[in-house]
C-alpha positions as CSV (number, residue, x, y, z in Angstrom):
1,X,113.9,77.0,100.7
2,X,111.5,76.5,103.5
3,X,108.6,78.5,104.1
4,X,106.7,78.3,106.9
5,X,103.1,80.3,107.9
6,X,101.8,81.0,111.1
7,X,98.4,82.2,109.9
8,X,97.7,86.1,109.3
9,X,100.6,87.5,107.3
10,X,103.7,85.9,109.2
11,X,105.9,83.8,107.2
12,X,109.4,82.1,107.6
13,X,111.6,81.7,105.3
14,X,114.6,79.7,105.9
15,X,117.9,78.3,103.8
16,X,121.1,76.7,105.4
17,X,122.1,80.0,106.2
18,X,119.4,82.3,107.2
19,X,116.1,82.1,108.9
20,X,114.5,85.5,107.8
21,X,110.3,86.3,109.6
22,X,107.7,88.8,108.2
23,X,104.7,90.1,110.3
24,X,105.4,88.7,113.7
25,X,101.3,89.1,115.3
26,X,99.9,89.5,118.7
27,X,98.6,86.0,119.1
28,X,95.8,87.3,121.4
29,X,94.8,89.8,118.7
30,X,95.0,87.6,115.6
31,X,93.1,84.1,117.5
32,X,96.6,82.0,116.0
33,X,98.5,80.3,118.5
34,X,101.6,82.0,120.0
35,X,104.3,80.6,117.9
36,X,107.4,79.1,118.9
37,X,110.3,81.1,116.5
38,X,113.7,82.2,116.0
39,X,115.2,84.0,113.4
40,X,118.1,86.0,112.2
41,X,115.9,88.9,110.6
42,X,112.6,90.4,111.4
43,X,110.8,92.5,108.3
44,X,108.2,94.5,109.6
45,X,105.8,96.3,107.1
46,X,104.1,98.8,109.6
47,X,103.4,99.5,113.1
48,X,100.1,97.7,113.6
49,X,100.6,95.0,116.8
50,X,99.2,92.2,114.3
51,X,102.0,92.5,112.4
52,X,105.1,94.0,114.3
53,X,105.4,91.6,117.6
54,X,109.2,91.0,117.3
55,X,109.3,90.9,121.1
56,X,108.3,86.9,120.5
57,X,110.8,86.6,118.3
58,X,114.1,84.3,120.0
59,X,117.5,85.0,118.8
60,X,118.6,88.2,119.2
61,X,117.6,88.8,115.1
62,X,117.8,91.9,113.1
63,X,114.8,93.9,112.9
64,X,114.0,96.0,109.9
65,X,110.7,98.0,109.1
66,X,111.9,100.9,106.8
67,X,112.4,102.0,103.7
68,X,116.1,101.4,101.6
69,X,118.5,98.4,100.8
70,X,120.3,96.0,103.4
71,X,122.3,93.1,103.1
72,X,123.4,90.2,105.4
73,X,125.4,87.8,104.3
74,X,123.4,86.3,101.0
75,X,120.6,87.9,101.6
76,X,119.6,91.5,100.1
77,X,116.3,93.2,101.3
78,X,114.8,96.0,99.9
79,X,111.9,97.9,101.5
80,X,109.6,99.4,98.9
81,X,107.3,102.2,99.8
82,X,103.3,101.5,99.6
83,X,100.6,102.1,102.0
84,X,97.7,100.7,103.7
85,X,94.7,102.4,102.2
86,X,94.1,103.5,98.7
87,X,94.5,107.5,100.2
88,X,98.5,107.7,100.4
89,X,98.3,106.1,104.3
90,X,95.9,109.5,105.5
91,X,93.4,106.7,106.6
92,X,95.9,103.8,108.0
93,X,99.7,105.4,107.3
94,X,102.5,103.6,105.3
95,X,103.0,99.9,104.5
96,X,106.8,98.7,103.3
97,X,106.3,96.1,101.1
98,X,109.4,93.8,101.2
99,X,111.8,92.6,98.2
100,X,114.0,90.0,99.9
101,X,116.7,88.2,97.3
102,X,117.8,85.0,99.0
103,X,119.2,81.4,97.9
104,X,118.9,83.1,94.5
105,X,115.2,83.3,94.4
106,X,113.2,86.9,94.6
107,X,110.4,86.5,98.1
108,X,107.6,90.0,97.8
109,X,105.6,90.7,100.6
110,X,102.9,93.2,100.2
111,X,102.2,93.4,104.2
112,X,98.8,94.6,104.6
113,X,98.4,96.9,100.6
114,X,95.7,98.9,100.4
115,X,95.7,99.9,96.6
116,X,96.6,98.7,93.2
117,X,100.4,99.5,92.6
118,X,101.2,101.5,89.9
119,X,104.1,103.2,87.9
120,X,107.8,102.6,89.3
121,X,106.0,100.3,92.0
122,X,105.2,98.0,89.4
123,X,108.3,97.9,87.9
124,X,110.2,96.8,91.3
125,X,107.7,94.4,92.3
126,X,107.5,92.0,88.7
127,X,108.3,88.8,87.9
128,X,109.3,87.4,91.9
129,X,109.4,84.0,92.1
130,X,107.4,83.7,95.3
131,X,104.3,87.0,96.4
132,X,103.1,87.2,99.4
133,X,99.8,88.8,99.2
134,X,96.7,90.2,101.5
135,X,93.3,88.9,99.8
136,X,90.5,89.7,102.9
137,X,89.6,92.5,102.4
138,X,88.3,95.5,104.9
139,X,91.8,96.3,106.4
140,X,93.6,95.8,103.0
141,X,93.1,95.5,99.4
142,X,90.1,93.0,98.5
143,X,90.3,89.6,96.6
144,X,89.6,91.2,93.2
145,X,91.7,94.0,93.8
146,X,94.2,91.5,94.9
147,X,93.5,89.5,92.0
148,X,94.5,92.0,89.9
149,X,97.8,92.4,91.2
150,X,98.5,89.1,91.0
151,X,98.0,89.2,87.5
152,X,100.1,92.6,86.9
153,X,103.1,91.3,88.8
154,X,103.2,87.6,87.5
155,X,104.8,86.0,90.3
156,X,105.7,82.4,89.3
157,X,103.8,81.4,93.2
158,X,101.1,83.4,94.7
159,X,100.4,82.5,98.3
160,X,97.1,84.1,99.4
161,X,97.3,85.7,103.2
162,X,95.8,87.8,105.8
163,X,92.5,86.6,105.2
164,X,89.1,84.7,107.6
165,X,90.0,81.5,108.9
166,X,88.6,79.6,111.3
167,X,91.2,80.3,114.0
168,X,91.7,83.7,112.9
169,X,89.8,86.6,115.0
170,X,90.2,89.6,112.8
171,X,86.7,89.6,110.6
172,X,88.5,89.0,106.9
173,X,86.7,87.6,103.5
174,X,87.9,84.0,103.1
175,X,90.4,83.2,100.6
176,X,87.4,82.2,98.3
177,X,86.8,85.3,96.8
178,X,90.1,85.8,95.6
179,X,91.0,82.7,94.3
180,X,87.7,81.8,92.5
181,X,90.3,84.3,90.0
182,X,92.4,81.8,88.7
183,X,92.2,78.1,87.2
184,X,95.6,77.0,88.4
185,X,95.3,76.5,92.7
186,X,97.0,73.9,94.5
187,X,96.6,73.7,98.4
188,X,98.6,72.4,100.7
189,X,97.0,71.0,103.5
190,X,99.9,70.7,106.2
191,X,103.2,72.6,107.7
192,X,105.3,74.1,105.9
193,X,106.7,74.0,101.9
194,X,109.7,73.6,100.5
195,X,110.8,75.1,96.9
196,X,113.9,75.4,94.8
197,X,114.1,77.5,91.9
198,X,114.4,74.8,89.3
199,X,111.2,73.5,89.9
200,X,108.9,76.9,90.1
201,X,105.9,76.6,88.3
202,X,104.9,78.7,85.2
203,X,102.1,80.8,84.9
204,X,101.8,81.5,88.0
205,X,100.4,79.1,90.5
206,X,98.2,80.3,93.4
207,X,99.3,78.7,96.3
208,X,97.1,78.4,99.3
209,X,99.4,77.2,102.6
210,X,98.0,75.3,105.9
211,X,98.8,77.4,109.3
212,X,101.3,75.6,111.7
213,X,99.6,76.1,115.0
């Protein structure tokens, strides 16, 4: 599997088969470069332009932003429901947080989380292999709040997003505050990864990915 991030909380995921986007942004909202990107499937958590741009999206994909089960070929997606405050969305609406099953590894993407989940939510969202999740702050849950997650759903990865960077323009916390949390962080300091499910680590590993511009 390839992933790929584009800064913010868009990320490609690609096999032989299937190239499958979350969160395409406005670039001239977010500060990241417009990227250059095709896919078969676009999973949108909400409505918010810094996350639902699928116009720059080439290839005629699939778009899918609500709640229930799809499949496509390999592939099964399952749009969980959240929001994006800690006050059941009546300050910033719903968030669907994405379960995607592909190339037999289990992808969550929180989108932009504004509280702790709890109860059934839990329970759908343990033990991924790879969790996507918002650590800035002021627009989502914070880095100990995201920390905290982290540690309830034990993903085997942990990649940190939607937080301040340099390029970014949206005034996040850093991804210092969140992973200060944990003792076992490994960044990666150029384009994109590549992981197979033999070789996941265990505990969990926070992950920290470099941007493609």
């Amino acid at each position: 599997m390839r992933i790929t991030w584009f800064g913010h909380s868009m990320f490609l995921l690609e096999d032989a088969d299937t190239k499958l986007l979350f969160d395409p942004f406005l670039s001239e909202m977010v500060g990241y470069g417009r990227p250059d990107v095709e896919a078969d499937v676009v999973l949108v958590s909400h409505g918010h332009r810094d996350h639902n741009n699928v116009d720059i999206v080439k290839g005629n994909p699939v778009v899918i932003s609500k709640l229930g089960s799809y499949d496509r070929d390999h592939v099964r997606i399952t749009g969980l429901q959240a929001y994006h405050d800690a006050s059941s969305g009546s300050e910033r609406g719903p968030d669907v947080i994405f379960r995607v099953e592909m190339n037999a590894m289990v992808f969550v993407h929180l989108g932009d989380l504004g509280h702790i989940p709890t109860g059934e939510l839990i329970t759908q969202l343990s033990g991924s292999d790879v969790l996507f999740v918002p650590v800035g702050g002021v627009f989502t849950i914070d880095a100990d709040a995201a920390a905290e997650v982290v540690n309830t759903l034990s993903p085997r990865i942990a990649i940190p997003m939607h937080y301040g960077t340099p390029e970014g323009k949206i005034p996040l916390d850093t991804e210092e505050s969140f992973i200060k949390h944990f003792d076992n962080v490994e960044r990666i300091d150029r384009g994109p990864i590549y992981l197979n499910k033999e070789e996941l680590p265990e505990p969990t590993l926070i992950l920290v990915m470099a941007y493609v511009t």
